[in-house]
C-alpha positions as CSV (number, residue, x, y, z in Angstrom):
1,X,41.4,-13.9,237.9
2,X,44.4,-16.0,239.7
3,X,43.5,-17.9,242.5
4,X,46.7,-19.4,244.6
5,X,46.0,-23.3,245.6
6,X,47.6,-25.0,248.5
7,X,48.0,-28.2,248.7
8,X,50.2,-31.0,249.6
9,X,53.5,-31.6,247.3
10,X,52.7,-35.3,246.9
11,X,49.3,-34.3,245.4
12,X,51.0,-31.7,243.0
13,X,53.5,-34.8,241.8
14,X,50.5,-36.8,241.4
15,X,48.7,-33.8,239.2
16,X,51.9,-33.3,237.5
17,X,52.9,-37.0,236.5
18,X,49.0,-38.1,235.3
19,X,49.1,-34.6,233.3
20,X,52.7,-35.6,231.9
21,X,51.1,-38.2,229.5
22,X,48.7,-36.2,228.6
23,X,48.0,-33.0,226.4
24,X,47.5,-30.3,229.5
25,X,48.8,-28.5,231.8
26,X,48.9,-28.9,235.3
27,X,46.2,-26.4,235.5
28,X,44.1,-27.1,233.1
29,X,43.7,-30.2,234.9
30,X,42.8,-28.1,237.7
31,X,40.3,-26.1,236.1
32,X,38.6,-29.1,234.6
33,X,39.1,-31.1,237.9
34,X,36.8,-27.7,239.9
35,X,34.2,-27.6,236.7
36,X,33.5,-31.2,236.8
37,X,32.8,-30.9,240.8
38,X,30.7,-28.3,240.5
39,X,28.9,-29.7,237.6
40,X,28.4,-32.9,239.6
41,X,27.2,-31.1,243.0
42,X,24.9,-29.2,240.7
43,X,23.4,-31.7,239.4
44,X,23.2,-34.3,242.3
45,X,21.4,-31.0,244.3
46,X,18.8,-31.4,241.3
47,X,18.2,-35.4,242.1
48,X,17.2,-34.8,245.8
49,X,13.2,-35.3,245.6
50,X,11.4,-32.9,248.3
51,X,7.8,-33.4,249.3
52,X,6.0,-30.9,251.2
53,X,4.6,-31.4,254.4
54,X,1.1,-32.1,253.3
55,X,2.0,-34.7,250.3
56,X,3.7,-36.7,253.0
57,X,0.9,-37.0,255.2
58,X,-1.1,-37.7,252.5
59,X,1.2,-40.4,251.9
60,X,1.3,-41.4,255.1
61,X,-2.0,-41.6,255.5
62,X,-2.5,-43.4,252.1
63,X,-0.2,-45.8,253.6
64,X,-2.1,-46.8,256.6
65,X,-5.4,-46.8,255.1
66,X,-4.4,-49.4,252.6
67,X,-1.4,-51.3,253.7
68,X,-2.2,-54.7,255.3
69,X,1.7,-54.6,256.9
70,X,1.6,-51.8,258.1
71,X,-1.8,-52.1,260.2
72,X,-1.0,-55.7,261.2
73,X,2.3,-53.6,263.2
74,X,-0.2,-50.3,264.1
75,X,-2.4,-53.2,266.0
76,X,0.8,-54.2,267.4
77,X,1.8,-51.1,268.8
78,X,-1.5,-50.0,270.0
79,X,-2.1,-53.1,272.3
């Protein structure tokens, strides 16, 4: 498949002159450049922790059953 990529000429010089002292193309720098994004999305999307609804209450309850600090500020609040 080709894919046409727009982009400014000063960030095609850059491509082209950090690609000039190496091994690869312009585009193979490309390619890598997209793989490497997507590979580091991916994998950041996999290091978000979720809890449910219910494990945070439980949590939360947990929390305010057994923390000292946090009922010292509850009593605070409640006065």
């Amino acid at each position: 498949m080709q894919v046409t990529i727009r982009m400014p000429s000063s960030l095609k010089q850059q491509v082209d002159e950090f690609v000039a002292e190496r091994d690869i193309t312009s585009m193979e720098f490309i390619r890598r450049a997209i793989r490497e994004k997507l590979s580091n999305e991916q994998d950041a999307a996999k290091e978000i922790p979720y809890i449910t609804s219910e494990e945070f209450r439980t949590l939360l309850l947990d929390t305010i059953k057994n923390d000292a600090e946090v009922q010292n500020e509850l009593r605070l609040i409640f006065q």
